[in-house]
N, C-alpha and C positions, 0 to 999 in steps of 0.2 A: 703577653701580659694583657690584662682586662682592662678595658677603658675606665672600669670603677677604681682601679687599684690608687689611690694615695699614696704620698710620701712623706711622710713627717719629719722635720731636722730639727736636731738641738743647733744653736747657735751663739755668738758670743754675740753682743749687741748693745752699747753704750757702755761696755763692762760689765755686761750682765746676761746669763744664759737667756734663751730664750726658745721657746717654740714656733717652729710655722709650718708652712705646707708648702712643698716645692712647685711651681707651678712656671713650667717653661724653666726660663733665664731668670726667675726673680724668686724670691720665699716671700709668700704673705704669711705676717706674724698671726700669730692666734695669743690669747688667754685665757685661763692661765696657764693648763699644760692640756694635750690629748687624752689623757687617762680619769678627765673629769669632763663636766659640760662643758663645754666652751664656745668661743665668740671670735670673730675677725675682730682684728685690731683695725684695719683700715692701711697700713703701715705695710709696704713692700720695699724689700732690700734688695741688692742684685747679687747675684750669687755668686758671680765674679771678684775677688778680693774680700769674700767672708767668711770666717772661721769660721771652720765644723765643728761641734763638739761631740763626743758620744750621744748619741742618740737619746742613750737612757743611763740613769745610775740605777741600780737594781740595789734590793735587798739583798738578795743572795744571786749566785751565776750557778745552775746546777748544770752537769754535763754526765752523757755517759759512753763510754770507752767502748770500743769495737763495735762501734753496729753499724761498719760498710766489712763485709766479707774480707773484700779484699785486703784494707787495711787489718784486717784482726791477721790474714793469714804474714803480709808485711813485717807484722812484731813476731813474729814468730809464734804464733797462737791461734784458736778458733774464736769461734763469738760464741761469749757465754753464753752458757744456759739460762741466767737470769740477767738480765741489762745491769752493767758496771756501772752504777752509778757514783757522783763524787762533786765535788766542789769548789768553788773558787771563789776569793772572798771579791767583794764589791771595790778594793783597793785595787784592783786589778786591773779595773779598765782605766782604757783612753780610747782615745777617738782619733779620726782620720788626722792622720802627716801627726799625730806625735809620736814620739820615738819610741820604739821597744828598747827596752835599755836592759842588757843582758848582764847577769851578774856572772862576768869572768873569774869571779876572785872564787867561784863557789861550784861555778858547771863549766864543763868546757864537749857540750854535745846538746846542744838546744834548737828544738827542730819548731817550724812551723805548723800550723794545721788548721786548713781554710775548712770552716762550718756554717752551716746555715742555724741561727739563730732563734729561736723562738721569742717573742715579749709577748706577756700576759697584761692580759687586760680586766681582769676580776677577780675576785677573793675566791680562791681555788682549794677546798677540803674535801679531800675523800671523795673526791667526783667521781665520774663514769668518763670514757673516753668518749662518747658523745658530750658531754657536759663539758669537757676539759677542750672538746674542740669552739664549743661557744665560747668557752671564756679566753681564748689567744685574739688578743689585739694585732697584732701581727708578726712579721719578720725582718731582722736584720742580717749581716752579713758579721763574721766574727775569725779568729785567727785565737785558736785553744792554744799559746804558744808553752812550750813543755821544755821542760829540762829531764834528756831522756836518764842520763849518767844517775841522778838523783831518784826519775823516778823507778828507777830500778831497785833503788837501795831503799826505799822508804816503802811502806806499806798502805799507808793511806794516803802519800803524793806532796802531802802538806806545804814542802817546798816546790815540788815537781812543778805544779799547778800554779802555784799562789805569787809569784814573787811579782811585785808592781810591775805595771805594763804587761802583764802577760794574757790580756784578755781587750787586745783592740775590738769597738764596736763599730758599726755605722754602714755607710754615712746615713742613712734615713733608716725608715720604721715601714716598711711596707703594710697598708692595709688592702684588704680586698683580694689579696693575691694567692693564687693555687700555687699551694706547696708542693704540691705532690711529683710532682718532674722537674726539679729546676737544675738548672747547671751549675755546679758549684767548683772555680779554679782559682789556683792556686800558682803567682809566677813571683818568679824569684829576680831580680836587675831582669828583666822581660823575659827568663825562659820559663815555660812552663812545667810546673810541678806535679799538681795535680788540677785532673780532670774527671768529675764525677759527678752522679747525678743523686739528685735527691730519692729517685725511684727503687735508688738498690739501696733505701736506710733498710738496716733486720726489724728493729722494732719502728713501727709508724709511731708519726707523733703524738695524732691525741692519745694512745697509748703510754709512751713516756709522758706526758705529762698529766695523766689520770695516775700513770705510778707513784711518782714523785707524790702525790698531791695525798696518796696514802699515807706517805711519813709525814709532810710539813706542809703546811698551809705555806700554798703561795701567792702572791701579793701582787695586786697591779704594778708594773712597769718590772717585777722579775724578767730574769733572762735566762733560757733553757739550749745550752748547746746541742745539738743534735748525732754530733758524730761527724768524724772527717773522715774522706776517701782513701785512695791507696796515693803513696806519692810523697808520704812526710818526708819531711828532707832538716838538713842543718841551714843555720842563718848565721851572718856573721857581721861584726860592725862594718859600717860602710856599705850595707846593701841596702836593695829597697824590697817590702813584700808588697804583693796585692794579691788581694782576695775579691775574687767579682764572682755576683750571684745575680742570676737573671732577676729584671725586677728590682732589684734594691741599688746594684750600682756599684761602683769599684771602692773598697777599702784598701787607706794604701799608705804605709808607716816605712820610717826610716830606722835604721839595726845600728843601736848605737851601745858602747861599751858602758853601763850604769854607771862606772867612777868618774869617766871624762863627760857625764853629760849634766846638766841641769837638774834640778829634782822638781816633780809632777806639779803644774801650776792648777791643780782642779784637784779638790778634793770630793769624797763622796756623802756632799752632804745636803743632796736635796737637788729636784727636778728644776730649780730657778721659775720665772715667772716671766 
């Protein structure tokens, strides 16, 4: 990892999300969020006993399916001809230690799937895959978590993809950092799942997101899945995942039944200050 590379954290902080920058054992606050000009607060917390929150809330979470080989050959398939592209709404995420909360009453085959993340950092139309590399602010670490039974039966995923909780982000925002080789795993109560590297994605990134950026303008603090490796596997209440990606750090949620558990204390409505 590059000596420039940054780590940005959402954080909870008098009650209130916050930005900073990880530095050692402490987070110096910033205002008002990364995706604008900003300023030190002066104000250092310790990172020891402070809530993570998702990184970012996005507009939209775009993703696209099989582009590590091995995983396309896993579901039983090739890698498209044209990148699978699809969606996942902004209600989706959470952030590190909250709980995946799985709707038993509805899937009972809901797999994991550790990705390396993209966040945009500029107003994104119809670019080039050079333009589309300028405009990524950086990378987070993500868990596309799927409900396989469903999304078999459904043809645009709608449930597969979408149901609250199924898109943990974090814990920070990597800036500065080469994408292009990273290690992206995936362990389940500590065994390991998957093991993959960024180098065997089919489509490179600024390619997917010069694609994307053909349909839909995309918006500072968007978030772009990339693809997961071979290795998806099933979760079940009472476990823990982590997802670590070189660089950005260990994401890591607890698998809890959606009826026995609490409902989501963060809703998606704004980067806080």
């Amino acid at each position: 990892m590059s000596a420039e590379v940054a780590r940005f954290v959402r954080v909870l902080h008098d009650g209130q999300p916050r930005y900073g920058v990880l530095d050692g054992a402490e987070v110096a606050l910033i205002e008002p969020h990364p995706f604008a000009p900003h300023r030190p607060t002066g104000d250092r917390l310790p990172v020891q006993g402070l809530r993570l929150l998702a990184p970012v809330i996005p507009s939209k979470v775009l993703c696209v399916g099989k582009n590590y080989a091995a995983h396309a050959a896993e579901m039983g398939g090739e890698v498209p001809t044209e990148p699978l592209f699809f969606l996942k709404p902004s209600s989706s995420v959470i952030g590190p230690g909250e709980p995946i909360r799985l709707p038993l009453d509805m899937s009972n085959e809901i797999h994991h799937e550790a990705e390396l993340a993209v966040v945009i950092g500029a107003l994104l139309h119809r670019v080039s895959p050079e333009e589309a590399k300028a405009g990524i602010f950086g990378y987070t670490a993500a868990n596309d978590v799927s409900a396989r039974d469903l999304q078999r039966s459904e043809e645009q995923w709608f449930g597969a993809k979408g149901f609250d909780s199924f898109c943990p982000l974090g814990p920070a925002i990597a800036v500065g950092l080469d994408a292009t080789e990273l290690s992206v795993r995936c362990l389940v109560d500590g065994e390991v799942r998957q093991d993959g590297s960024t180098a065997d994605l089919v489509v490179d990134i600024p390619t997917l997101v010069s694609r994307m950026s053909q349909v839909m303008t995309l918006l500072p603090s968007d978030v772009i899945l990339t693809g997961t490796p071979a290795g998806v596997g099933p979760i079940n209440p009472g476990q823990i995942v982590r997802v670590e990606i070189d660089g950005i750090g260990v994401l890591e949620n607890p698998v809890v039944d959606r009826n026995a558990a609490a409902p989501p204390t963060e809703r998606p409505n704004g980067q806080g200050s």
